[in-house]
Each structure stands twice: as C-alpha cells, then as structure tokens.
Predicted model as a PDB file, atoms N, CA, C, CB and O in Angstrom, pLDDT in the B-factor column:
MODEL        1                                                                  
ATOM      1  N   UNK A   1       0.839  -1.183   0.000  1.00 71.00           N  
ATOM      2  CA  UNK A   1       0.000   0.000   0.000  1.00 71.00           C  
ATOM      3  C   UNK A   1       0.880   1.240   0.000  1.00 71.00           C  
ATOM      4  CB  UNK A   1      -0.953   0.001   1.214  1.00 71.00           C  
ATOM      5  O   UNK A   1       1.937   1.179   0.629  1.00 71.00           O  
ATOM      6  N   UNK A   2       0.521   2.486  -0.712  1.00 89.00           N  
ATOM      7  CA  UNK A   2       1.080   3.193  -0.925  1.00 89.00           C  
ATOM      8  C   UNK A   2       0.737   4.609  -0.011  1.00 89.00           C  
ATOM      9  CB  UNK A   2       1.031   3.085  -2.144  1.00 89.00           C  
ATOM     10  O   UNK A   2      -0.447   4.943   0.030  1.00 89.00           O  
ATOM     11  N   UNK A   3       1.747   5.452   0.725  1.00 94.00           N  
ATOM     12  CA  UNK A   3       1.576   6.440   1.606  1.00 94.00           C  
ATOM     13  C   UNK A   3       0.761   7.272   0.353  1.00 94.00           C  
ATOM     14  CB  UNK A   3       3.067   7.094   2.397  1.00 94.00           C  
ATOM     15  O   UNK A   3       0.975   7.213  -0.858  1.00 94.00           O  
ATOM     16  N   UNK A   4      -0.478   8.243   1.270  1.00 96.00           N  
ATOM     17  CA  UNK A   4      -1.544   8.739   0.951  1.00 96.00           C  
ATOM     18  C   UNK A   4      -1.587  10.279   1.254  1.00 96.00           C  
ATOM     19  CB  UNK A   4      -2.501   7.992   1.552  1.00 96.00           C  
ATOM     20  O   UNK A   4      -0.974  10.452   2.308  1.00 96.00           O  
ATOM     21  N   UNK A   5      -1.855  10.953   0.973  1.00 97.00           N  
ATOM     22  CA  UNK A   5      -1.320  12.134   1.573  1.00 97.00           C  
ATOM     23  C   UNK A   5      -2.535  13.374   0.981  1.00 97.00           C  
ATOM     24  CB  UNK A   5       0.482  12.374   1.010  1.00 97.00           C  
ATOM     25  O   UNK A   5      -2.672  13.599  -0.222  1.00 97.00           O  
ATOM     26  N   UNK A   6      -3.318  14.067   2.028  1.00 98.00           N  
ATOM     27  CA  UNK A   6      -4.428  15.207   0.828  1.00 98.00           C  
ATOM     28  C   UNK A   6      -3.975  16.644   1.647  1.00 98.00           C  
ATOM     29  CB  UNK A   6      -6.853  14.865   0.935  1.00 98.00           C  
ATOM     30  O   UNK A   6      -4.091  16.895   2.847  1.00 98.00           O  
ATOM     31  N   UNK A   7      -3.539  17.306   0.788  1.00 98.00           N  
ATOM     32  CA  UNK A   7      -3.022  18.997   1.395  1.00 98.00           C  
ATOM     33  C   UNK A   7      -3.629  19.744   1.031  1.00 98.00           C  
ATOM     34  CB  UNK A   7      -1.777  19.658   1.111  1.00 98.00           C  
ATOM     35  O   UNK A   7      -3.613  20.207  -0.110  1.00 98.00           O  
ATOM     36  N   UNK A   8      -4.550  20.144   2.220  1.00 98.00           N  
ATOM     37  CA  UNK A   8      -5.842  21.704   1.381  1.00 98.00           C  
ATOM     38  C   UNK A   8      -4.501  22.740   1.436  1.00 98.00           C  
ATOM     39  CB  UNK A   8      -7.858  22.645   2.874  1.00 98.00           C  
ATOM     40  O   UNK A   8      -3.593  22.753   2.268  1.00 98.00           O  
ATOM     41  N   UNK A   9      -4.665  23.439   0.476  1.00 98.00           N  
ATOM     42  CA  UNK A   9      -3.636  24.081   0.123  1.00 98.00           C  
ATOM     43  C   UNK A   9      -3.977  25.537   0.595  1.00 98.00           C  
ATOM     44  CB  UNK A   9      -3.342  23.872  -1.332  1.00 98.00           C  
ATOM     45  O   UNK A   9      -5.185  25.673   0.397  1.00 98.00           O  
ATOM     46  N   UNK A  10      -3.289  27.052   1.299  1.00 98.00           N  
ATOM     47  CA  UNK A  10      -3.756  27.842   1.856  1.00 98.00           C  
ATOM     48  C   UNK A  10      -4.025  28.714   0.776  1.00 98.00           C  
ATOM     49  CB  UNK A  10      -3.096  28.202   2.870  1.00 98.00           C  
ATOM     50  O   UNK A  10      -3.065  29.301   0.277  1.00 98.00           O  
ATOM     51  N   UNK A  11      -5.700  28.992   0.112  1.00 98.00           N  
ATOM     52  CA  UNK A  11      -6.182  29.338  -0.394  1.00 98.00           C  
ATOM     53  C   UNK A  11      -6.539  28.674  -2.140  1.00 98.00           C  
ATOM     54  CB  UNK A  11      -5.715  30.279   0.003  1.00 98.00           C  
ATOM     55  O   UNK A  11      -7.133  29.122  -3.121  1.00 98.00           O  
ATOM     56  N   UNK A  12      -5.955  27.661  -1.885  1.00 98.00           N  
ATOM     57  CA  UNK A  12      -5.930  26.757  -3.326  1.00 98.00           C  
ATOM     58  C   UNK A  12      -6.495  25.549  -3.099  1.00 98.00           C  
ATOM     59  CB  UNK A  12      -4.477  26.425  -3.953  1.00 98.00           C  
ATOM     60  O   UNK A  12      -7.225  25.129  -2.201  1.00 98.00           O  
ATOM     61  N   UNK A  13      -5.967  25.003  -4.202  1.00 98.00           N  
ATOM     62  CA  UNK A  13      -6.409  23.462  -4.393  1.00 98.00           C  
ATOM     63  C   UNK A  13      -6.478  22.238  -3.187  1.00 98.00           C  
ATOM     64  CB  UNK A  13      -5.403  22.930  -5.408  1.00 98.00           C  
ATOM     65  O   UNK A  13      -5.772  22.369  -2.186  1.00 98.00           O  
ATOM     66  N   UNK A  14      -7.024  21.507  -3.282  1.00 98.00           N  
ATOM     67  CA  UNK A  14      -6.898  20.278  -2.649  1.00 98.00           C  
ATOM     68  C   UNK A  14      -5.714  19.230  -3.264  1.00 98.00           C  
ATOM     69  CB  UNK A  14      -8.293  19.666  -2.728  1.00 98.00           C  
ATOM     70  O   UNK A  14      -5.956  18.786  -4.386  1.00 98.00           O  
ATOM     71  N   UNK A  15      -4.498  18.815  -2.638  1.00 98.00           N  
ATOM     72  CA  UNK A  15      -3.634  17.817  -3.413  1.00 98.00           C  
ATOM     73  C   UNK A  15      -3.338  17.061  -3.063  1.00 98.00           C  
ATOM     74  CB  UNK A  15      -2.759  17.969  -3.834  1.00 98.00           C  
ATOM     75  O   UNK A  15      -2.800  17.039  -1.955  1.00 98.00           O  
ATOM     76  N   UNK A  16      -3.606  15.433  -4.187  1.00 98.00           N  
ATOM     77  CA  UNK A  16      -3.884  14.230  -3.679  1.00 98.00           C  
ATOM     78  C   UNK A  16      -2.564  14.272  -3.902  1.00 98.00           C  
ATOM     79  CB  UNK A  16      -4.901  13.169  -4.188  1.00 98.00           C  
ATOM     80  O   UNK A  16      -2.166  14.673  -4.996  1.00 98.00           O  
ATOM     81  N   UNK A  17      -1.504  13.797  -2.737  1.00 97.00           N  
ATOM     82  CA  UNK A  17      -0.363  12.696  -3.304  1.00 97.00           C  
ATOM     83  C   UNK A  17       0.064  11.465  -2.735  1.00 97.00           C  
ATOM     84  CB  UNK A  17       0.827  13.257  -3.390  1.00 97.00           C  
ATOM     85  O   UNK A  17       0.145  11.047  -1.580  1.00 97.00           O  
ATOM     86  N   UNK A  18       0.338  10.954  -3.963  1.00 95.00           N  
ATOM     87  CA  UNK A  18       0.817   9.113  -3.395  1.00 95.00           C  
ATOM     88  C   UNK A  18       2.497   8.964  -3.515  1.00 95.00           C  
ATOM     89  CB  UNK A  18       0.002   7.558  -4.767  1.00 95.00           C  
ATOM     90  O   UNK A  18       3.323   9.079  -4.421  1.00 95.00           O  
ATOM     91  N   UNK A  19       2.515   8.723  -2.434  1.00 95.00           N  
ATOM     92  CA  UNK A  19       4.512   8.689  -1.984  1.00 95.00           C  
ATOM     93  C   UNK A  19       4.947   9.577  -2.161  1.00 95.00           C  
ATOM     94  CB  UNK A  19       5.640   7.868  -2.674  1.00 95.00           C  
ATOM     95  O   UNK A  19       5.995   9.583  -2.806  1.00 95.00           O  
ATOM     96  N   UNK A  20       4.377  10.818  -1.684  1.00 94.00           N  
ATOM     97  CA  UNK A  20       5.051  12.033  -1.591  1.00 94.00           C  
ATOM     98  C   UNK A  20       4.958  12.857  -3.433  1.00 94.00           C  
ATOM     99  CB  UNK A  20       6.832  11.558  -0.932  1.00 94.00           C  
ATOM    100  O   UNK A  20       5.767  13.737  -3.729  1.00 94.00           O  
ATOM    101  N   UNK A  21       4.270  12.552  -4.080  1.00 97.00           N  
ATOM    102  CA  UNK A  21       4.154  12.822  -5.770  1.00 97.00           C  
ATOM    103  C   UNK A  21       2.876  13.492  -6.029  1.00 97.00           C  
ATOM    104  CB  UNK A  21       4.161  11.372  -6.745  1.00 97.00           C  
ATOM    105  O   UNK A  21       1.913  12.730  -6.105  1.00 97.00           O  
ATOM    106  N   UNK A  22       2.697  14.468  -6.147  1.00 98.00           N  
ATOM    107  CA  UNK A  22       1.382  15.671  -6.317  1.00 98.00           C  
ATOM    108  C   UNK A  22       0.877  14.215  -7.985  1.00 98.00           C  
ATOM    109  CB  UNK A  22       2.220  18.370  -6.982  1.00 98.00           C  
ATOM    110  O   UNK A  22       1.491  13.832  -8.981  1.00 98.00           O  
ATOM    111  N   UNK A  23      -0.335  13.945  -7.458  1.00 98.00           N  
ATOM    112  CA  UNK A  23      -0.952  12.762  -8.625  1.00 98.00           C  
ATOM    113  C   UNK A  23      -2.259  13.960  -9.342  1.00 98.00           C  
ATOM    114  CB  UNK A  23      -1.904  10.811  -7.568  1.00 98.00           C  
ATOM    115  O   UNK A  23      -2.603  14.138 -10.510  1.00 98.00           O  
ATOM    116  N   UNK A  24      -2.722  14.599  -8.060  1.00 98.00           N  
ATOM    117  CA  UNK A  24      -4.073  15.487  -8.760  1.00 98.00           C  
ATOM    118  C   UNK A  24      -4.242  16.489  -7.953  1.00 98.00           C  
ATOM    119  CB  UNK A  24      -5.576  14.745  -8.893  1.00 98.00           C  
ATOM    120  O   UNK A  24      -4.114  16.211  -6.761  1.00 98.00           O  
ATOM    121  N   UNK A  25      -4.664  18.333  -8.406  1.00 98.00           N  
ATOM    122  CA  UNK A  25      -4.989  18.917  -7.822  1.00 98.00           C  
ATOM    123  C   UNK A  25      -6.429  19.006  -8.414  1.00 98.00           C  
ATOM    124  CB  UNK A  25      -4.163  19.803  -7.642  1.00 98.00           C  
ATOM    125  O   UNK A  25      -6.773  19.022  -9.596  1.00 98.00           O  
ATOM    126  N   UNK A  26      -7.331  19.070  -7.046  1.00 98.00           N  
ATOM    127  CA  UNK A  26      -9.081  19.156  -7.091  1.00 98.00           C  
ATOM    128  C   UNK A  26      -9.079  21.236  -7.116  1.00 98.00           C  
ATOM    129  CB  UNK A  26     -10.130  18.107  -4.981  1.00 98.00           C  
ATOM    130  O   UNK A  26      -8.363  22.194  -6.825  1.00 98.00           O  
ATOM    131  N   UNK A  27     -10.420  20.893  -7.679  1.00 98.00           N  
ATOM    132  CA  UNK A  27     -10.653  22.129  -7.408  1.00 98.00           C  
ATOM    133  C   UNK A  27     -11.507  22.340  -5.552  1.00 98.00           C  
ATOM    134  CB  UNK A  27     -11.627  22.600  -8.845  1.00 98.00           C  
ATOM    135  O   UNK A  27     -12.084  21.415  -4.980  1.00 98.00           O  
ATOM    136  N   UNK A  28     -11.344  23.735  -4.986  1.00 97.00           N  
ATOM    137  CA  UNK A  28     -12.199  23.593  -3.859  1.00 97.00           C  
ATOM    138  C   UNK A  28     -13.194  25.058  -3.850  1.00 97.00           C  
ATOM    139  CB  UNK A  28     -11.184  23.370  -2.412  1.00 97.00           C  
ATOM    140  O   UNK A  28     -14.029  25.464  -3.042  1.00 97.00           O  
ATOM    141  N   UNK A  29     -12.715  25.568  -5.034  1.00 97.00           N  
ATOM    142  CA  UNK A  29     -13.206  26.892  -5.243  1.00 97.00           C  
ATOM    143  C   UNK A  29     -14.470  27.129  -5.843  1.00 97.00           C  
ATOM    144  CB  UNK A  29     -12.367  27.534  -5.944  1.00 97.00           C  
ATOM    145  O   UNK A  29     -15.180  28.123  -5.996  1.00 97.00           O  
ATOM    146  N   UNK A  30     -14.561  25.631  -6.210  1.00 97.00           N  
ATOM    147  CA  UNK A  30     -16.043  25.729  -7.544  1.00 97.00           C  
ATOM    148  C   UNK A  30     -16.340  26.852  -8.718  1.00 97.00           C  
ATOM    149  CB  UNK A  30     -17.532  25.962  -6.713  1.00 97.00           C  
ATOM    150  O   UNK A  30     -17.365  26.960  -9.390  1.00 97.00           O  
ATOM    151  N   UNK A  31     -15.157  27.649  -8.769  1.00 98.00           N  
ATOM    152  CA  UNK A  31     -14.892  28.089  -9.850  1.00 98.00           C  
ATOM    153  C   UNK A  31     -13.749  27.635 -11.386  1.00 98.00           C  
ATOM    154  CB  UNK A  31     -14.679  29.066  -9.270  1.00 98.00           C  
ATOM    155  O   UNK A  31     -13.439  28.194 -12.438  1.00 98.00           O  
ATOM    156  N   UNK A  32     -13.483  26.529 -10.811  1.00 98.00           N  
ATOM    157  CA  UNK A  32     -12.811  25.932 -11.956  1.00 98.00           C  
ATOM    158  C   UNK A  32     -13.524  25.882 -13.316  1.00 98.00           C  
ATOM    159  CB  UNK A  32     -12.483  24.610 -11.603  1.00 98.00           C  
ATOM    160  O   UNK A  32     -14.745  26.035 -13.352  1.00 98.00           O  
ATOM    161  N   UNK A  33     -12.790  25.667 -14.474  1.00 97.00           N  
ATOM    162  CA  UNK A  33     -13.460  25.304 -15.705  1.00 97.00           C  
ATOM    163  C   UNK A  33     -13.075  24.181 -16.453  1.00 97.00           C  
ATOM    164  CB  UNK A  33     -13.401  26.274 -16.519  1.00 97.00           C  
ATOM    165  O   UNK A  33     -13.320  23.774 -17.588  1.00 97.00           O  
ATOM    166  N   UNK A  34     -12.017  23.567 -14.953  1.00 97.00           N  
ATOM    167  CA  UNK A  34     -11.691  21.958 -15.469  1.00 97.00           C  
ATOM    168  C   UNK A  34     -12.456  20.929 -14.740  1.00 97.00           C  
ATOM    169  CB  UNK A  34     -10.098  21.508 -15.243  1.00 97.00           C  
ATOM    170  O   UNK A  34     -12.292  19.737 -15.000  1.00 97.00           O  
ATOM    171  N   UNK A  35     -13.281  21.334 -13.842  1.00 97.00           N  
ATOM    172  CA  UNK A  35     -14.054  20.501 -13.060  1.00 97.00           C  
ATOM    173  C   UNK A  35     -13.534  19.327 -13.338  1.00 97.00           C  
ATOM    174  CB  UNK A  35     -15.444  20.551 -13.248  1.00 97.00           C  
ATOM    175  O   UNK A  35     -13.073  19.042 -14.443  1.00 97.00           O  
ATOM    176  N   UNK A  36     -13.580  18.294 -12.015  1.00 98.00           N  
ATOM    177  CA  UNK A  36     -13.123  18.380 -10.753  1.00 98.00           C  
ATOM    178  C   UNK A  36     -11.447  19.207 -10.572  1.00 98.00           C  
ATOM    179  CB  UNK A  36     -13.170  16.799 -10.270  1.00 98.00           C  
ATOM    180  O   UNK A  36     -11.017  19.828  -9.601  1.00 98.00           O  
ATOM    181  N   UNK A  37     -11.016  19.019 -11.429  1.00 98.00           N  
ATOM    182  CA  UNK A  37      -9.553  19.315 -11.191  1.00 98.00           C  
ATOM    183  C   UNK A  37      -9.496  21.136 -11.276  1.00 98.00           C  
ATOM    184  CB  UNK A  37      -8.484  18.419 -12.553  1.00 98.00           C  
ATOM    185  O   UNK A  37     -10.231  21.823 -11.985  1.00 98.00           O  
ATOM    186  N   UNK A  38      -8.614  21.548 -10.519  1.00 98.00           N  
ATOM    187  CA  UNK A  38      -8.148  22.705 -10.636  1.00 98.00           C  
ATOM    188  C   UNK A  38      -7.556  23.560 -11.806  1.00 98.00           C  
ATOM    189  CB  UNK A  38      -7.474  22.624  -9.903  1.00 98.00           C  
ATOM    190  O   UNK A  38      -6.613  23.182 -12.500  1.00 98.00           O  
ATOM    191  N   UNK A  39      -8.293  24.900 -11.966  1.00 98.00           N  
ATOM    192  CA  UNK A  39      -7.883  25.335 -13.623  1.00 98.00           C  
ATOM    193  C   UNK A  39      -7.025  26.735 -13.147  1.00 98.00           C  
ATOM    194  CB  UNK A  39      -9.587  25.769 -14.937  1.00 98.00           C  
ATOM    195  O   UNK A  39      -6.529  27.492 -13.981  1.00 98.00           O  
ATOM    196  N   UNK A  40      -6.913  26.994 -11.420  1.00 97.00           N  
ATOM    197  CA  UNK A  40      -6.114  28.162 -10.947  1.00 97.00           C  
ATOM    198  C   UNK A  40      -7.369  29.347 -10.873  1.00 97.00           C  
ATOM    199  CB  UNK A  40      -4.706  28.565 -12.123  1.00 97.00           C  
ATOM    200  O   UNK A  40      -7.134  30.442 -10.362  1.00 97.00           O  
ATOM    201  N   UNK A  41      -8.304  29.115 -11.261  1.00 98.00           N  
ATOM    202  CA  UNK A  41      -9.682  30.474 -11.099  1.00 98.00           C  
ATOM    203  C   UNK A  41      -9.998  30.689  -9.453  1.00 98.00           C  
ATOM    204  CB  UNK A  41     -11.577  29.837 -11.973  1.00 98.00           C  
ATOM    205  O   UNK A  41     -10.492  31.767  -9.122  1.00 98.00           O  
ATOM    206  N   UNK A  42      -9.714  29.662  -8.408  1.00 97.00           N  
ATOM    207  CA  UNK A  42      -9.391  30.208  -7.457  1.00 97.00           C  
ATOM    208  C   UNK A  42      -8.563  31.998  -6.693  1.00 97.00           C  
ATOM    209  CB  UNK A  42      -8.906  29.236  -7.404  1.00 97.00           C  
ATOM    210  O   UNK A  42      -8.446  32.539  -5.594  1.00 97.00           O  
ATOM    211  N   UNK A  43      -8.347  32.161  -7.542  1.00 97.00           N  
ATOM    212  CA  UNK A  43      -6.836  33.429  -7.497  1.00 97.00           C  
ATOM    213  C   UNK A  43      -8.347  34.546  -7.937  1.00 97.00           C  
ATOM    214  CB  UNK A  43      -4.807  33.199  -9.333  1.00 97.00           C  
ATOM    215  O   UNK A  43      -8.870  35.219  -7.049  1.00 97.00           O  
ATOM    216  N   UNK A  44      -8.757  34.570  -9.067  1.00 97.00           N  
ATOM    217  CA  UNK A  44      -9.719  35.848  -9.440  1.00 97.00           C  
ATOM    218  C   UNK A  44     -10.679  35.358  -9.107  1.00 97.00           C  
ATOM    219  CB  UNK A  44      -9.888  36.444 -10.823  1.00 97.00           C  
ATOM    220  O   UNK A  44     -11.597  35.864  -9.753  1.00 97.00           O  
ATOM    221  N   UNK A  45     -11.171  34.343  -8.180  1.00 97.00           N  
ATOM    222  CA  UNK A  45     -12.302  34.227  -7.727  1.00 97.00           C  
ATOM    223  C   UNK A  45     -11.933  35.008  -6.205  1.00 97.00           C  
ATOM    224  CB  UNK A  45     -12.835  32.640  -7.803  1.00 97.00           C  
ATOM    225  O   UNK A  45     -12.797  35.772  -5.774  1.00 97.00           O  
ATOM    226  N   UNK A  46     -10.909  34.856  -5.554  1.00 97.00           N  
ATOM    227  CA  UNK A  46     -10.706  35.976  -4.001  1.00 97.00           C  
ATOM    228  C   UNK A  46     -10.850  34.113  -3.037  1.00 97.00           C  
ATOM    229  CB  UNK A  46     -12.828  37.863  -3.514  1.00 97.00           C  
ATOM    230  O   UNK A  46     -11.014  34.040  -1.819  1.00 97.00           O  
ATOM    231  N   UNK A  47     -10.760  33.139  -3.761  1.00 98.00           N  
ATOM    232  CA  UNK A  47     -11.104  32.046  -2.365  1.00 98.00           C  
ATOM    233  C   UNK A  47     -10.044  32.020  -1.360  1.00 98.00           C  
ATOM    234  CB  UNK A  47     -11.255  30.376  -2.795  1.00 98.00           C  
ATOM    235  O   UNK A  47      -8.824  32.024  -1.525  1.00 98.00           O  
ATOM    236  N   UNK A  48     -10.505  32.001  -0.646  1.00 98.00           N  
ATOM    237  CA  UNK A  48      -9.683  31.463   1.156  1.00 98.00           C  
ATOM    238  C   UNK A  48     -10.638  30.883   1.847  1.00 98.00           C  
ATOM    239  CB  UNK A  48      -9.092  32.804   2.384  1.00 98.00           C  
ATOM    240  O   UNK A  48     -11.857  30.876   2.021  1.00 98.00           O  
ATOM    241  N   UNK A  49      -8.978  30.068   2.401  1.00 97.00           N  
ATOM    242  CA  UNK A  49      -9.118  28.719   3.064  1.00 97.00           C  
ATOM    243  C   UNK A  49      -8.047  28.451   3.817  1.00 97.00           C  
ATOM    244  CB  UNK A  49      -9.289  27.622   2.171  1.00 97.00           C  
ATOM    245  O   UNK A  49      -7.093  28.914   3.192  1.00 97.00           O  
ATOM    246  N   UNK A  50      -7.702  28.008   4.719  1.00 97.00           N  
ATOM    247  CA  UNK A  50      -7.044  27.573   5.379  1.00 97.00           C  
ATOM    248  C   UNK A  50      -6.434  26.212   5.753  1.00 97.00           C  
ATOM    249  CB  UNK A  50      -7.429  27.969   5.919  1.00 97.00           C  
ATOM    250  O   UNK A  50      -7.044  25.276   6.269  1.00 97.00           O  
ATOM    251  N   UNK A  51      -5.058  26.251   5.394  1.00 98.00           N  
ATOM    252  CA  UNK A  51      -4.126  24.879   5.090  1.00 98.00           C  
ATOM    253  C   UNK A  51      -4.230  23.816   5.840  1.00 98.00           C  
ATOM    254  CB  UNK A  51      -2.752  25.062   5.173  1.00 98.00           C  
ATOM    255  O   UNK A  51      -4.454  24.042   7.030  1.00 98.00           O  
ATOM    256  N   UNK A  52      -4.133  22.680   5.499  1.00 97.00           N  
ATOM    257  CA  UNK A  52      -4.282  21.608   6.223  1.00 97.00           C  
ATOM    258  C   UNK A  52      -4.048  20.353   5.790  1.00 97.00           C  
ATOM    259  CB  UNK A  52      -5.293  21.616   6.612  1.00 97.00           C  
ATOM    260  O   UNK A  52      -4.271  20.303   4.581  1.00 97.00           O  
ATOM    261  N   UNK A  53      -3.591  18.998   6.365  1.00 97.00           N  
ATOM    262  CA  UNK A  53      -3.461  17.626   5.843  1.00 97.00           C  
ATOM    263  C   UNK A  53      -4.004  16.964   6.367  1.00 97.00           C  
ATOM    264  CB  UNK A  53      -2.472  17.080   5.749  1.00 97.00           C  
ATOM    265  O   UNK A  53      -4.547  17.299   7.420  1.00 97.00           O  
ATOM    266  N   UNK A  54      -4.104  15.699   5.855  1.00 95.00           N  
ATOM    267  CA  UNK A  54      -4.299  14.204   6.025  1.00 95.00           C  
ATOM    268  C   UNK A  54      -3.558  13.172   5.697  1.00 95.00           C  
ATOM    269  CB  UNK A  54      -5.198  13.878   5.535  1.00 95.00           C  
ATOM    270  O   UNK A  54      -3.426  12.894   4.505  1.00 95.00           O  
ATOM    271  N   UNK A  55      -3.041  12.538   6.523  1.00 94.00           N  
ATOM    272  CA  UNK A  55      -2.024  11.445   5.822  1.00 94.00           C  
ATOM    273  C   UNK A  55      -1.768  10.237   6.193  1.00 94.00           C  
ATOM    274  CB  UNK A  55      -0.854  11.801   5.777  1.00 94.00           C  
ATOM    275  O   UNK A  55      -1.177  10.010   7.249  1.00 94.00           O  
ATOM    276  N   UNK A  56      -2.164   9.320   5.401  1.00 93.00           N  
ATOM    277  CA  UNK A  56      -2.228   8.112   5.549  1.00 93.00           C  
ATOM    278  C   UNK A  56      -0.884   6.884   5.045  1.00 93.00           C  
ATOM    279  CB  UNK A  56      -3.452   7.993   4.913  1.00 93.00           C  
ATOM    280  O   UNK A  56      -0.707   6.466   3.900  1.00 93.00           O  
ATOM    281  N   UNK A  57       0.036   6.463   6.463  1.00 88.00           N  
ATOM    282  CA  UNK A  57       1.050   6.164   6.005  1.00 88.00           C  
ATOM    283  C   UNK A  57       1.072   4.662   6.135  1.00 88.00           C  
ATOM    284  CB  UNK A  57       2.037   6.888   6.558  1.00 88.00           C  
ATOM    285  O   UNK A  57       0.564   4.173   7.144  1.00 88.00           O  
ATOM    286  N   UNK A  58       1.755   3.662   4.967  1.00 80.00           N  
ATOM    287  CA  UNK A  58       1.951   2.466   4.826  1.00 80.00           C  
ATOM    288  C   UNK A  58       2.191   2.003   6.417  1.00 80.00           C  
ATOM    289  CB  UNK A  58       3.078   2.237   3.772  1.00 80.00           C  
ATOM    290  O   UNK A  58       2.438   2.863   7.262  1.00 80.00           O  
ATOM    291  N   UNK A  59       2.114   0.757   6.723  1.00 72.00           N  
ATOM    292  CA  UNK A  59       2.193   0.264   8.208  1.00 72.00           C  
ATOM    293  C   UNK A  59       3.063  -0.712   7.386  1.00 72.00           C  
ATOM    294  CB  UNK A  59       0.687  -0.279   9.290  1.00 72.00           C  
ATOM    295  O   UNK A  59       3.639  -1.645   7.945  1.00 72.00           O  
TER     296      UNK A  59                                                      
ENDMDL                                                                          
END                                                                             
C-alpha cells in the first residue's frame, strides 16, 4: 500500500499525493473550468481557506 497524503492548500487546491508525488490537484473553489480538477480560477475568484493535511502512512 502506498503512503496517501491530501493537502488543502492555503487558499488553493486540494492535493492528492501518493509517496510524496502531487498525482491530482481538485478544485475547492467551484470556480474551476476543469471541473473536478483545478484550472487556478481560485486566485480571481478571491477564495480562502485555510491549510491543512491528512495522511495516511503504509504500516
């Protein structure tokens, strides 16, 4: 099993990574125009949010 890792990013994206490797940034802004994934419209949309993880490590 592979270490798991999701970083709300401070004022950006959500980022999935597996073994330490950015695999996907989500959008969290709901202004994207790549839905689900992040297209950066966060920035002229004004979103904030506040940073944070989750991480799920191989045993």
């Amino acid at each position: 099993m592979a270490n798991l890792e999701f970083e709300f990013t401070k004022d950006g994206p959500l980022l999935v990574k597996i073994d330490g490797k950015v695999e996907y940034a989500l959008c969290r802004c709901g202004h994207s125009t790549k839905k689900p994934f992040c297209s950066g419209a966060h920035v002229s949309a004004g979103f904030k949010a506040e940073p944070s993880k989750l991480e799920f490590k191989k045993s």
